[in-house]
N, C-alpha and C positions, 0 to 999 in steps of 0.2 A: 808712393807707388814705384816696383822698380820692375822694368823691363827692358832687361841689359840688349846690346848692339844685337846680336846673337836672333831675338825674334823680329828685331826692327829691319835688320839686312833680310832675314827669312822674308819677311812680308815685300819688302821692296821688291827685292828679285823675281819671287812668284807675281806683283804687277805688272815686273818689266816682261814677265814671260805672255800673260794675260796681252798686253799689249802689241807683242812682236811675234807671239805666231803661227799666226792668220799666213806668214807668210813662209810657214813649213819650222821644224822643229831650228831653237833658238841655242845659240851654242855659249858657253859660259862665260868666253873669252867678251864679245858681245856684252854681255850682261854685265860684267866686269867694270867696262870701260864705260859704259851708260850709269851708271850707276856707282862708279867710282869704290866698288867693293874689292878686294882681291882675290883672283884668281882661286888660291889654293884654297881662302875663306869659304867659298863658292863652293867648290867642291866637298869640304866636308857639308855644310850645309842641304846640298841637291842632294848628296847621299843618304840623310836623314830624310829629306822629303822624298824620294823612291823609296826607303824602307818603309814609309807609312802612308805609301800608297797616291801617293799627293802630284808626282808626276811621273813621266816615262822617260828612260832617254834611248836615243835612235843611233843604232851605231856607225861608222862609214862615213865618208863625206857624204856633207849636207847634215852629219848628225848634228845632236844636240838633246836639249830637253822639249818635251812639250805634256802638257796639262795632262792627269791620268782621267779626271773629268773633267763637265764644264765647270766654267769658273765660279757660275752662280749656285753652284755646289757645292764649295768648297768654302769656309768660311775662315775667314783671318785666324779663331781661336783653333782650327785645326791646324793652319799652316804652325800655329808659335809651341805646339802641343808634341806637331812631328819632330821639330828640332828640341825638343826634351826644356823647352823653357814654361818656367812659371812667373805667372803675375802674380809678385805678391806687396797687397799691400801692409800688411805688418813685417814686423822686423824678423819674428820668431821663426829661429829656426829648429830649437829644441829647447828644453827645459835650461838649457848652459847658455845661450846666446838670444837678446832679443827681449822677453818678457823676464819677470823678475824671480828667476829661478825656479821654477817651477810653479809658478806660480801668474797668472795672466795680470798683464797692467791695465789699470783702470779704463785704456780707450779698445781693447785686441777687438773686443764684438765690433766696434767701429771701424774697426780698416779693414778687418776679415770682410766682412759685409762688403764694405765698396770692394775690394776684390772678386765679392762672388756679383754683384753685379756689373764688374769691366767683363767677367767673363758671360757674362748672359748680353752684354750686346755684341762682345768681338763673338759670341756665337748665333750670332742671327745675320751678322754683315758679311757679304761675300766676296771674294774678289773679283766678283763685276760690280758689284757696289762699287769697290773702291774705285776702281779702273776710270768708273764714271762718275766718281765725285756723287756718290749718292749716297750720303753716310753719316747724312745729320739724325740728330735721334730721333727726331720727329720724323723722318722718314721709315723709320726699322719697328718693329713688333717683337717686343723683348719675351723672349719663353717664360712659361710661369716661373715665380719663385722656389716651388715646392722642387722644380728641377735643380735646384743648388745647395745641398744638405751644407748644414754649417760646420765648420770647424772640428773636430774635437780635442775634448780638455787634453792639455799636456801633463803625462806621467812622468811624475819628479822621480829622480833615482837621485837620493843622498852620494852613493858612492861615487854616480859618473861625475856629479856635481862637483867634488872631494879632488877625483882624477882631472877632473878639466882646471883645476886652479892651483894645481898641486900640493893641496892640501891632504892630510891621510884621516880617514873616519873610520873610528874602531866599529867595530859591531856591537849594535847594542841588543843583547838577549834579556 
């Protein structure tokens, strides 16, 4: 499974936000240094979560960010959704990289699946779940299955295939 720093910091910071404020909008610098993230990281980041609706930020001193809803609103797989990250547990990423060229490897239905169910519990956990350590499985009620269509087959192109290894393939008429 890979889910690069990118939604791991997304997630953290929206906790550290969830947690700090109760005592008026939380400023980045703040978040930074709690959380040991960097600064400019941060910013592109909160810029992604305002564009997707995920927080506000307050301008002026005293500003900062603060939550666009409540936190029990807002579930983990949206926060990692806004900053354009996926969880994925297979390797593929198109018919050139990952499976064996156009073609699926013997386990892809196996790790596709556990990916569509990391997304069916990061989409039922909130960040007040997390806040509050209430996050074991047996605590959350996973959305149906029929909510996560599977995969679909990957379209082999002989020529990109050709281009991606630098090989040349004549046309066959």
């Amino acid at each position: 499974m890979r889910l690069t720093s990118k939604g791991r910091y997304a997630v953290s910071a929206m906790i550290d936000l969830v947690k700090n404020q109760h005592q008026g909008a939380v400023n980045l610098a703040a978040i930074s240094e709690r959380q040991f993230i960097s600064l400019s990281y941060l910013e592109q980041l909160f810029r992604r979560l305002r564009e997707g609706g995920l927080v506000k930020s307050i301008r002026g001193p005293g500003g900062g960010y603060l939550l666009n809803r409540a936190a029990d609103k807002i579930s983990v797989a949206d926060v990692i959704r806004a900053v354009d990250e996926q969880i994925q547990a297979t390797r593929c990423v198109n018919a050139l990289r990952g499976c064996h060229r156009g073609n699926r490897c013997d386990t892809h239905e196996l790790w596709d699946s556990l990916g569509m169910h990391i997304y069916r519990y990061l989409d039922v956990v909130s960040l007040q779940d997390v806040a509050e350590k209430n996050v074991s499985l047996a605590a959350v009620e996973l959305a149906p299955a029929e909510n996560y269509p599977p995969c679909q087959p990957i379209q082999f192109d002989a020529s990109i295939a050709a281009a991606g290894s630098g090989e040349r393939i004549a046309a066959v008429s």
